[in-house]
PAROSE-926069 format. One record per residue (C-alpha): residue number from 1; x negated, y negated, z. Coordinates in steps of 0.1 Angstrom, whole numbers. Layout:
N
<r NUM <X Y Z>>
...
END
This chain:
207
<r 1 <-1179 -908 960>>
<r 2 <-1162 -889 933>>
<r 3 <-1174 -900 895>>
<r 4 <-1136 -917 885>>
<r 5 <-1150 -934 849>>
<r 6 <-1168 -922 822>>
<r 7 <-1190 -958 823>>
<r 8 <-1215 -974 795>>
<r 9 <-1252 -962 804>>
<r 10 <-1283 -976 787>>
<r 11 <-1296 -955 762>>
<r 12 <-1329 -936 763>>
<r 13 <-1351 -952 743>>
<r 14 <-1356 -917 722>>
<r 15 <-1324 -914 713>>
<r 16 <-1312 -918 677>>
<r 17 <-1286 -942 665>>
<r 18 <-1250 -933 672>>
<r 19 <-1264 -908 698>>
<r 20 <-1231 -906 720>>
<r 21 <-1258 -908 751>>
<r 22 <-1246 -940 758>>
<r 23 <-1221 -926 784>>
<r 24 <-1230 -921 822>>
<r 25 <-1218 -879 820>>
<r 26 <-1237 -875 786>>
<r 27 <-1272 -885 802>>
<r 28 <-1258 -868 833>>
<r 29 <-1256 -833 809>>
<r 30 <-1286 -836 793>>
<r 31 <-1303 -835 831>>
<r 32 <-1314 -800 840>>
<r 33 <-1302 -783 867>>
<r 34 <-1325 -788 892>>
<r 35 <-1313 -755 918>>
<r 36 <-1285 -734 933>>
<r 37 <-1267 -740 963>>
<r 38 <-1242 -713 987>>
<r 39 <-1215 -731 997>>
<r 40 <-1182 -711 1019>>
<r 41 <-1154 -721 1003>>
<r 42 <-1127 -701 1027>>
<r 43 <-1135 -681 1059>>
<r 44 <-1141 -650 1036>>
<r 45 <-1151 -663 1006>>
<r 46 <-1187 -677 994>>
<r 47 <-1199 -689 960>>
<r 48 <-1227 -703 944>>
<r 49 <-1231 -739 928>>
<r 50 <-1253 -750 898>>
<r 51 <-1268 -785 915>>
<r 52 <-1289 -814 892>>
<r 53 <-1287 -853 900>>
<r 54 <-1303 -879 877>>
<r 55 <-1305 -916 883>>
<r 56 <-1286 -932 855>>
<r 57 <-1291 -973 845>>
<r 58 <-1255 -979 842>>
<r 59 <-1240 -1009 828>>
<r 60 <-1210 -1033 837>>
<r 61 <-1180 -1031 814>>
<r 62 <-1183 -1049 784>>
<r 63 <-1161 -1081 794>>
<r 64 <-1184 -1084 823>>
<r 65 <-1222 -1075 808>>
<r 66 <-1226 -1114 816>>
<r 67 <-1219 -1117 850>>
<r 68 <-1233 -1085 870>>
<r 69 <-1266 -1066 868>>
<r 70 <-1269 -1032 849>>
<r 71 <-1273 -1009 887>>
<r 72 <-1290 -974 887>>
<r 73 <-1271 -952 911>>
<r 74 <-1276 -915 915>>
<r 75 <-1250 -886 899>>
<r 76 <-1246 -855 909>>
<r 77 <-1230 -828 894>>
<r 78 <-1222 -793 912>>
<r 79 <-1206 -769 890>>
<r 80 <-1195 -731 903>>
<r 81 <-1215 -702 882>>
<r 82 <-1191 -675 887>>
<r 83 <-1156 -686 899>>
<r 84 <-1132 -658 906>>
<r 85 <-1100 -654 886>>
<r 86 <-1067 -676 889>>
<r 87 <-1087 -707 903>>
<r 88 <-1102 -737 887>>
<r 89 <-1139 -736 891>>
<r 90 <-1152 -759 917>>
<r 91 <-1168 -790 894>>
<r 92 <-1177 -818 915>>
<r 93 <-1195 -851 899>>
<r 94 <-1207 -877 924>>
<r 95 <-1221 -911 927>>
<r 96 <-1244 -927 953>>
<r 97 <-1265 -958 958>>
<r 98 <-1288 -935 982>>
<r 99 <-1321 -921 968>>
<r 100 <-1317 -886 959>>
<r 101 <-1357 -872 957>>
<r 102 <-1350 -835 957>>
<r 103 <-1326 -805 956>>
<r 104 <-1322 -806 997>>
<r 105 <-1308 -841 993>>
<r 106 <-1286 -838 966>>
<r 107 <-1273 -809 988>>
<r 108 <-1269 -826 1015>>
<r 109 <-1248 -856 996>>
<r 110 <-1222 -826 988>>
<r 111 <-1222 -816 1023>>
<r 112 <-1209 -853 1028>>
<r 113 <-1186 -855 1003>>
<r 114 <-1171 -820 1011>>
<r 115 <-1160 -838 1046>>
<r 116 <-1136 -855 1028>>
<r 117 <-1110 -828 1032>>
<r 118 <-1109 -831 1072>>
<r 119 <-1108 -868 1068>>
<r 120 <-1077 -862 1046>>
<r 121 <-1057 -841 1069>>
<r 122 <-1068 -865 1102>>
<r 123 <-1051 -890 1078>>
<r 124 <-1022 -867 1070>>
<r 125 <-1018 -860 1108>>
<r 126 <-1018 -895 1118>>
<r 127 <-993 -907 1092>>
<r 128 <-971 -877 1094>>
<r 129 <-971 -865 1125>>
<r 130 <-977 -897 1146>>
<r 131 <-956 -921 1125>>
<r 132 <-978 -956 1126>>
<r 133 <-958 -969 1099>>
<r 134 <-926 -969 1126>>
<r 135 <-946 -989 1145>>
<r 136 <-947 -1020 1135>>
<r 137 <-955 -1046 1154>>
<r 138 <-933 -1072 1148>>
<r 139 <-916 -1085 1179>>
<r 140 <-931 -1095 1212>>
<r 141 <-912 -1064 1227>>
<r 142 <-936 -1039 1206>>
<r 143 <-970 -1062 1206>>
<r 144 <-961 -1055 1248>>
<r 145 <-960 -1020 1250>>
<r 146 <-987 -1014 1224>>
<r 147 <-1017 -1033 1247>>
<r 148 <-1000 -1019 1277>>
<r 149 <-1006 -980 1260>>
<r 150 <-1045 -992 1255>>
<r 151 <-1048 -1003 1291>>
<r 152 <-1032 -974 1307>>
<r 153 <-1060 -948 1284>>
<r 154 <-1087 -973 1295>>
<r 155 <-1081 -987 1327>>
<r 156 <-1115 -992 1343>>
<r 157 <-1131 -1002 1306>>
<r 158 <-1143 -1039 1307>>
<r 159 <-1116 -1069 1289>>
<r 160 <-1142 -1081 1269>>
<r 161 <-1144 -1040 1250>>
<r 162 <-1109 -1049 1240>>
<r 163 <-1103 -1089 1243>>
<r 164 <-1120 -1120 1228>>
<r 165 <-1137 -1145 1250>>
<r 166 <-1109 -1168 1240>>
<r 167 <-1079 -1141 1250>>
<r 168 <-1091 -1134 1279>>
<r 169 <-1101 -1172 1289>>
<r 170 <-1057 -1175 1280>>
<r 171 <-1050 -1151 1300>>
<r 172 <-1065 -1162 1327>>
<r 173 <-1051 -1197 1324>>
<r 174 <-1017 -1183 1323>>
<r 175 <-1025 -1164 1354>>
<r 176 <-1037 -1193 1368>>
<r 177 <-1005 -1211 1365>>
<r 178 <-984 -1188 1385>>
<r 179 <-972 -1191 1416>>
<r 180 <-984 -1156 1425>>
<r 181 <-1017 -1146 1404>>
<r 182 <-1010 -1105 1393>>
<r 183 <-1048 -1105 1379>>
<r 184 <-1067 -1091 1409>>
<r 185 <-1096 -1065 1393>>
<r 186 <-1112 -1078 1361>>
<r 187 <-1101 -1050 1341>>
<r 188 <-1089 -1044 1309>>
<r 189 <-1059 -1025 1324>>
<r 190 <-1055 -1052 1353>>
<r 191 <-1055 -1082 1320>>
<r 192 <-1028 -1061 1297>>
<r 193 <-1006 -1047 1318>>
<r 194 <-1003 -1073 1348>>
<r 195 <-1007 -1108 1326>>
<r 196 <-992 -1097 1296>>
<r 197 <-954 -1095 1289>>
<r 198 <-931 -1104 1267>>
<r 199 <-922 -1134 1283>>
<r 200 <-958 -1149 1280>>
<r 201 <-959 -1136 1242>>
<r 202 <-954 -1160 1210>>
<r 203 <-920 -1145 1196>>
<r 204 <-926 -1136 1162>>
<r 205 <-897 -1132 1132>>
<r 206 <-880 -1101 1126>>
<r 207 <-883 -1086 1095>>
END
């Protein structure tokens, strides 16, 4: 994940009063650079990136130095050597719990972290373009349809890949209890979309 806070380190033991090395990106400058990586940054385009990592003791905040554990995560810090003109140089400065041993790891960690961009636009398309927010489910009328959309994508899976032990041991109770039992394959399409309806739902409160 992205470095968000500057946080307390422990000091090196060689370092002088007042040394200002008590801050997670001060020990994380003083690290050399340990290699160069080639990322592509568009279909045309390639660049080069600095690459080091130290592991860092870092401590709680102050307020909490009594309650939690100094930890000693990894940092890693890729910065571009030569970016080209009119764009911010790409200066990324990461934090993992994973052990970082070597230059191919470290790598490897930005490859992870530069994935974040596709999960951001599969979370722009979901939100924008298919709207989840609208559906809300609220009323027995929506919880219907939206089990009913599950079991007509997955209508041979088994109930229990969807359903509790306890849903589907309702369900059949209230299938039971009809004159004329609907449930005749076991399903997940034959429990949502022949037991289930609104009229066998728990209405719930408008908002």
């Amino acid at each position: 994940m992205r470095v968000q806070t500057n946080r307390l380190a422990e000091q090196p033991a060689d370092a002088a009063p007042h040394d200002p090395a008590h801050r997670v990106v001060a020990q994380l400058a003083a690290a050399p650079w340990a290699g160069r990586h080639r990322i592509t940054v568009d279909q045309d385009e390639t660049t080069w990136l600095q690459v080091k990592f130290a592991a860092i003791n870092t401590l709680p905040p102050v307020g909490k130095q009594k309650r939690y554990s100094p930890q000693a995560p990894t940092y890693i810090h890729a910065l571009e050597e030569n970016p080209p003109p009119g764009r911010e140089p790409i200066d990324w400065k990461l934090v993992t719990n994973l052990p970082v041993e070597d230059l191919s790891v470290a790598v490897e960690k930005l490859g992870w972290h530069a994935l974040r961009w596709k999960a951001e636009v599969f979370h722009k398309v979901m939100k924008s373009g298919c709207r989840p927010e609208e559906a809300r489910l609220e009323t027995a009328e929506r919880l219907a349809k939206f089990p009913n959309l599950i079991g007509a994508r997955q209508p041979d899976a088994a109930p229990d890949s969807v359903l509790t032990f306890a849903e589907i041991t309702a369900l059949d109770r209230i299938d039971a209890s009809r004159t004329r039992r609907r449930l005749q394959r076991p399903t997940l399409a034959a429990y949502l979309l022949r037991t289930i309806s609104p009229a066998t739902m728990i209405r719930l409160p408008a908002t």
